[in-house]
Backbone bond lengths (Angstrom), bond angles and torsions (degrees), N, CA, C in turn:
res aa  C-N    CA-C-N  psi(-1)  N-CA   C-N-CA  omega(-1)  CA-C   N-CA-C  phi
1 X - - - 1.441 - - 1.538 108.54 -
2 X 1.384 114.55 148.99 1.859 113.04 -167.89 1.492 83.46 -110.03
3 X 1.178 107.17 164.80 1.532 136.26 -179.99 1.683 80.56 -60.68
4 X 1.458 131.74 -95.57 1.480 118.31 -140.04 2.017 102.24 -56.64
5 X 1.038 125.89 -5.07 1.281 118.90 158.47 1.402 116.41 -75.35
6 X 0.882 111.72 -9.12 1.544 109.62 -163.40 1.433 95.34 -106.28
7 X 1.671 124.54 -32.23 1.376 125.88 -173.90 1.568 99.73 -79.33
8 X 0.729 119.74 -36.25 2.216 144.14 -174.33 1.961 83.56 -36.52
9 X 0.887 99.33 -64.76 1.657 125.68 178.04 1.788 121.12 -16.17
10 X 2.193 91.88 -54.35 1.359 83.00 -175.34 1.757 83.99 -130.35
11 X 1.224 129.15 7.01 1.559 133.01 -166.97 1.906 95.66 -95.36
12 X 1.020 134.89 -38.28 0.967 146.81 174.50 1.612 131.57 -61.65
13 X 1.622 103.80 -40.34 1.554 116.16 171.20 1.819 114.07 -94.78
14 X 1.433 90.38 -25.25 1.835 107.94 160.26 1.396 113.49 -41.96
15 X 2.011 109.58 -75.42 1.157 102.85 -178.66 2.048 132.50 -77.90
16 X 1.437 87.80 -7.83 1.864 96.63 163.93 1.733 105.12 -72.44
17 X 0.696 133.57 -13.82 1.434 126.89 -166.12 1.911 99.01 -110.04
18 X 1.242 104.20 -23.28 1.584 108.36 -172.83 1.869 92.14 -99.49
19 X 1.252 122.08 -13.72 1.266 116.96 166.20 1.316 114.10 -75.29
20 X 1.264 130.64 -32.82 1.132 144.55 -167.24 1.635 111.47 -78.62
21 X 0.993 108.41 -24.02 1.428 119.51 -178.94 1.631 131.21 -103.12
22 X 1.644 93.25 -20.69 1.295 102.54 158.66 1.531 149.19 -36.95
23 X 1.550 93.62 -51.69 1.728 108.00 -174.34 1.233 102.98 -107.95
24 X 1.815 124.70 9.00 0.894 116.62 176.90 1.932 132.06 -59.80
25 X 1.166 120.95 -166.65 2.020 105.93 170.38 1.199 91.37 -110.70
26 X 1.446 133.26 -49.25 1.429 119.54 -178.87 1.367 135.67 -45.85
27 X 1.405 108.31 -14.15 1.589 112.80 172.76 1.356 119.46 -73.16
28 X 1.483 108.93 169.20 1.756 115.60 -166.16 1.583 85.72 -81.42
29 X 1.413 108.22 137.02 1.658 117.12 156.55 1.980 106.92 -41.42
30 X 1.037 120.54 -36.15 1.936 115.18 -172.45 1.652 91.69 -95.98
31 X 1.333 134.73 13.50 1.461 139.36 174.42 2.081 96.52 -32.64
32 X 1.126 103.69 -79.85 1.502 120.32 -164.56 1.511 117.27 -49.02
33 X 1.722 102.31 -52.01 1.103 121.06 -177.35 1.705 119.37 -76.69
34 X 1.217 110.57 -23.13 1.522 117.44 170.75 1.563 88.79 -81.42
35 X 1.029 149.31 -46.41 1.726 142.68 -139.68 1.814 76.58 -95.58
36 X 0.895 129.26 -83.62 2.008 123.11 -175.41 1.843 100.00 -32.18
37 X 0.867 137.83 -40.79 1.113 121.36 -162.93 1.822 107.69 -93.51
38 X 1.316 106.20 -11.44 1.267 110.66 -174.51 1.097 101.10 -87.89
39 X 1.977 115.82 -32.64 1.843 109.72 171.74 1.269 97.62 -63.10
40 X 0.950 143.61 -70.09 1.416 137.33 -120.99 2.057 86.20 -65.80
41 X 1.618 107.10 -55.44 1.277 96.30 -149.58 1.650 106.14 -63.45
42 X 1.554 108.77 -20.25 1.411 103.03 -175.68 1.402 119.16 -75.81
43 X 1.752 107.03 -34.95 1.728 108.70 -177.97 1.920 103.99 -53.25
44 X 1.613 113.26 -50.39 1.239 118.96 178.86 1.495 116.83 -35.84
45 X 1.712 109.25 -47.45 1.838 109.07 -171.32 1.395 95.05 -68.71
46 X 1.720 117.54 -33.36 1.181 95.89 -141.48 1.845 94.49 -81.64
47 X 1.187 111.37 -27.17 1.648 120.33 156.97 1.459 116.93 -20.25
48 X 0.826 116.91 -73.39 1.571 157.13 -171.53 1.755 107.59 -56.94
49 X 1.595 109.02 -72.89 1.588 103.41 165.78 1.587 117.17 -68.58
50 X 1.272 114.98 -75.25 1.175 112.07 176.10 1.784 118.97 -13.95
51 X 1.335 126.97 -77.03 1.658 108.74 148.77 0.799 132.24 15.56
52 X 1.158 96.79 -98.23 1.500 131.31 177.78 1.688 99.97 -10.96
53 X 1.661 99.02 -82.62 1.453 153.75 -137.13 1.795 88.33 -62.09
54 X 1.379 110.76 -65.75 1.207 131.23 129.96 1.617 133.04 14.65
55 X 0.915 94.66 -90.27 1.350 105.74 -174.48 1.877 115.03 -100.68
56 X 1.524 103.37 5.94 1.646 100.40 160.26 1.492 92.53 -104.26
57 X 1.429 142.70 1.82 1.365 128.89 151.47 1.562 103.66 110.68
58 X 1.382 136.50 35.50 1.481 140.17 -130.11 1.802 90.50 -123.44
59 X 1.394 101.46 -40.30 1.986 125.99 168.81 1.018 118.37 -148.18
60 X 0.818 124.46 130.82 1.617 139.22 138.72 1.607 132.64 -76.51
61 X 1.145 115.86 156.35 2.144 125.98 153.91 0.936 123.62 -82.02
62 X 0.987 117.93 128.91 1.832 110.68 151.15 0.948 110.28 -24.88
63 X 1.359 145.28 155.45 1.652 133.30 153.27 2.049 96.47 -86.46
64 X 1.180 102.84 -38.58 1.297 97.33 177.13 1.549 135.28 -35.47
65 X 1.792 101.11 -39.23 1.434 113.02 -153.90 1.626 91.66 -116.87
66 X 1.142 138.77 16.82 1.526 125.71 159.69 1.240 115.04 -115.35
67 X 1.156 104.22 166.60 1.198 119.23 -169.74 1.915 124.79 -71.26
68 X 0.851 94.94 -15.89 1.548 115.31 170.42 1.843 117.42 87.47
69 X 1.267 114.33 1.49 0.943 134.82 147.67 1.763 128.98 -50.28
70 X 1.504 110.38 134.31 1.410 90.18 168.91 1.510 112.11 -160.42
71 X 1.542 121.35 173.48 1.000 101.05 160.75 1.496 112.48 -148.00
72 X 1.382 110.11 111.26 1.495 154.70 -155.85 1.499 84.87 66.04
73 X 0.964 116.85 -124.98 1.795 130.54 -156.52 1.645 105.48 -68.53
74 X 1.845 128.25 -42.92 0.939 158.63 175.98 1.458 119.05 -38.29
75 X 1.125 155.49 91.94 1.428 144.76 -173.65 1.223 111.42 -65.57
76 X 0.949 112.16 172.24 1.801 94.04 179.98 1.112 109.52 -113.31
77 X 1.081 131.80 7.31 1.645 127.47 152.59 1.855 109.03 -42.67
78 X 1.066 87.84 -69.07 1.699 106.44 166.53 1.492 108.69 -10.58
79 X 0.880 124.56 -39.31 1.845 137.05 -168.46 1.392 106.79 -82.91
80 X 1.404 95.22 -15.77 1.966 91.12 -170.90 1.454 113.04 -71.89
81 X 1.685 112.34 -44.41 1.526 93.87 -178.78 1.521 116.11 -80.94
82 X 1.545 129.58 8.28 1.731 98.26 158.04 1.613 107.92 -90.86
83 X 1.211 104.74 -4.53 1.596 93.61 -170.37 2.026 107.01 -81.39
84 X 1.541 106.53 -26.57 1.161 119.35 150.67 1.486 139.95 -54.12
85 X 1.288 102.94 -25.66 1.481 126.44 169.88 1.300 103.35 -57.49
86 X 1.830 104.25 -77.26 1.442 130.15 155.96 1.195 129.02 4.67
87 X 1.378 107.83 -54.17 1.286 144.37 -161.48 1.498 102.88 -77.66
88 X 1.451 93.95 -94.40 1.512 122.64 -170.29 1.557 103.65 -60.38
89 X 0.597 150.12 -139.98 2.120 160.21 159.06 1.620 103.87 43.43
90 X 1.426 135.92 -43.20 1.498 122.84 157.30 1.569 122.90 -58.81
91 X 1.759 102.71 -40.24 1.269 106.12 -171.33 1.731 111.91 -65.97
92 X 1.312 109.39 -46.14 1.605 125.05 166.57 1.551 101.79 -37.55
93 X 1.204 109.46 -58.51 1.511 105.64 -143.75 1.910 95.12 -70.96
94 X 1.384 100.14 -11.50 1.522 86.28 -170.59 1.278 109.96 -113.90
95 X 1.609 114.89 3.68 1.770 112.56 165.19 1.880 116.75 -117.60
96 X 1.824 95.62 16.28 1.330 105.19 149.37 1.280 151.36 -71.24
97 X 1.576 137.68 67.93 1.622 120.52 -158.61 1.432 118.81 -2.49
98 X 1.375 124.88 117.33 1.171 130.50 160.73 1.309 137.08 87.00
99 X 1.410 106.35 5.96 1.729 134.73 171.93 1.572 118.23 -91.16
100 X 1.265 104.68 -28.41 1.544 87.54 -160.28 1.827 88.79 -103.97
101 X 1.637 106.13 159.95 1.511 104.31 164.11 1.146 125.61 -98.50
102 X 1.321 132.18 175.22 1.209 142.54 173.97 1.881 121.60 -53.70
103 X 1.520 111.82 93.94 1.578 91.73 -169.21 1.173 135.38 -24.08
104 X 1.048 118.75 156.00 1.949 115.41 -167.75 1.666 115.71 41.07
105 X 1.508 105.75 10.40 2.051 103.83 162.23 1.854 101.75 -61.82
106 X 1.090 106.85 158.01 1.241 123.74 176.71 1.381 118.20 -145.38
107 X 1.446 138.09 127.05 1.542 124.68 171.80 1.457 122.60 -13.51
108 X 1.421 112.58 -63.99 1.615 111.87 154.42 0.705 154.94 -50.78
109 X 1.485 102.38 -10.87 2.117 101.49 169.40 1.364 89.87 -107.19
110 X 1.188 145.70 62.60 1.306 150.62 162.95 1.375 132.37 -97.36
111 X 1.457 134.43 95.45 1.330 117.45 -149.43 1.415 108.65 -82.39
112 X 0.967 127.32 167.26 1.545 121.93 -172.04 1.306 117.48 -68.44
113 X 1.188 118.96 -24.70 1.839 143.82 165.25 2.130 92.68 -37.65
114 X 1.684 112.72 -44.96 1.744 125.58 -165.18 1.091 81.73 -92.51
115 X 1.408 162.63 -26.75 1.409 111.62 -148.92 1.213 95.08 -90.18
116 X 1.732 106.66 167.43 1.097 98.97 173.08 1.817 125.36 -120.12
């Protein structure tokens, strides 16, 4: 089995479930734009350590089972589980009873009945 089969696994039901939540009304109006900014900053760390991590010899790949792609030392399979993170964990939090707020709610329009 290759790494992007193996990511197919949980990268795949990640983004059906984060599709699903998209066009929904219950989501926060900054839904999209908080979830893009959270990839970008996470693919970057994970850029960044992974390397690292990498290339002081801490893990290795198969050479067999990737794709042969990379970026610097990093394969890019490697990228799948924050982008899955990404994915999955906003979409949850907002088709869980009692997590997500009211679009355009804000700490301040919170009646004292919400805080918590």
């Amino acid at each position: 089995m290759t790494y992007w089969t193996l990511n197919a696994f949980f990268l795949v039901p990640a983004a059906l479930i984060f599709a699903l939540v998209l066009p929904g009304r219950r989501r926060p109006r900054y839904f999209a734009s908080a979830a893009a900014v959270t990839a970008v900053v996470l693919l970057a760390l994970t850029a960044v350590f992974d390397n690292l991590m990498i290339r002081v010899g801490l893990f290795w790949y198969n050479e067999d089972r990737i794709s042969g792609a990379f970026a610097g030392a990093a394969p890019l399979e490697d990228f799948a589980y924050p982008l899955a993170a990404v994915l999955l964990l906003p979409a949850l939090w907002v088709l869980l009873p009692g997590r997500a707020p009211d679009p355009g709610a804000s700490p301040r329009n919170r009646t004292a009945k919400e805080q918590p």
